[in-house]
N, C-alpha and C positions, 0 to 999 in steps of 0.2 A: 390874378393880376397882382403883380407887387406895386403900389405905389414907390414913384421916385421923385426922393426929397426933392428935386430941381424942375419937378416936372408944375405944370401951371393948373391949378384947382378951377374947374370952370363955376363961372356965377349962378346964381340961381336967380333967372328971369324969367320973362315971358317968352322970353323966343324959344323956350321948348312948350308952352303951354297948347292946348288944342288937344284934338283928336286926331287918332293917327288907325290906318287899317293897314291888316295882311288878310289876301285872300283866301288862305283857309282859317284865317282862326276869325278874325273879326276886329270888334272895334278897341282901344283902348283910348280913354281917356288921362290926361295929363292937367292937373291945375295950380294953382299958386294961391296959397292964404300968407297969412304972417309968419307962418312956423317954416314956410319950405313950401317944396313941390311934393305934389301927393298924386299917386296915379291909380286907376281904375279899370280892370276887364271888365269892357260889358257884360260877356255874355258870364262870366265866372265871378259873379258876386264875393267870391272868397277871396278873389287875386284882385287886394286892395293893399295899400301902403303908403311910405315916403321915398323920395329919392332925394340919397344924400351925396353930395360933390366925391368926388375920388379926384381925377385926373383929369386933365386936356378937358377930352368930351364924354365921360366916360362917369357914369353917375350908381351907385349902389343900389337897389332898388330892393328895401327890407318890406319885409310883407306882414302886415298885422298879426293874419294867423299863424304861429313860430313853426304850428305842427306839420304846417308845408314842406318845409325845405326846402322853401324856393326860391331864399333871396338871391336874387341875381344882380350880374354886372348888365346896366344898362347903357350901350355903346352909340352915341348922336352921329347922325352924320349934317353937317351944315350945306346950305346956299351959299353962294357968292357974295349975300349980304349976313352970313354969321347966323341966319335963320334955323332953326333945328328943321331938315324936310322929312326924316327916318331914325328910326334905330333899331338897332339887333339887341337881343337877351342871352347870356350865359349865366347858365346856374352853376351857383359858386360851389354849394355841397356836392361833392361827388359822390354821396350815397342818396340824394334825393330818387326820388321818385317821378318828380317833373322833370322835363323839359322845354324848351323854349328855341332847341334847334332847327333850323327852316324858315323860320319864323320872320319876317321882314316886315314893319309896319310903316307906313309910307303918312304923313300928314295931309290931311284932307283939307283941303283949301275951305275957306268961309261960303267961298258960291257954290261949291260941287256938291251937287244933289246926293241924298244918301240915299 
């Protein structure tokens, strides 16, 4: 993805925070301290990070461990009230080793039973 100069940097708020699930991979969590948004694979204790603004809706997602190669483009998709309800992962390196294709993770609402 190329950033473009004219394009709008989305905020870092809580309307993408929560938990979000695909059902084959599982859970991922999303949070917010002071420093930014930082996200978390349940079940893959190693796929941990920040996510940093790019574009639109459209967030970087650099990962602790570098030896991954799995920073990817993190792509939002919103509600009709600007709410983050999904998003899809493209891994940036093209010689990595992960992927993150298939992959849809849908936001779990605060009442829905896990």
């Amino acid at each position: 993805i190329k950033p473009l100069a004219s394009a709008p940097v989305p905020q870092i708020s809580d309307q993408y925070t929560g938990k979000y699930r695909d059902a084959f991979y599982g859970d991922v969590e999303i949070s917010r301290n002071s420093e930014g948004l930082h996200f978390s694979f349940v079940q893959t204790p190693q796929f941990k990070g920040s996510l940093l603004p790019l574009q639109y809706q459209t967030f970087t997602a650099v990962f602790n461990n570098k030896a991954l190669k799995a920073d990817a483009y993190v792509h939002f998709t919103l509600d009709e009230n600007g709410n983050a309800k999904s998003f899809t992962l493209k891994v940036i390196e093209p010689s990595s080793d992960i992927s993150f294709g298939g992959l849809h993770f849908e936001k779990i609402k605060n009442d829905q039973h896990e």
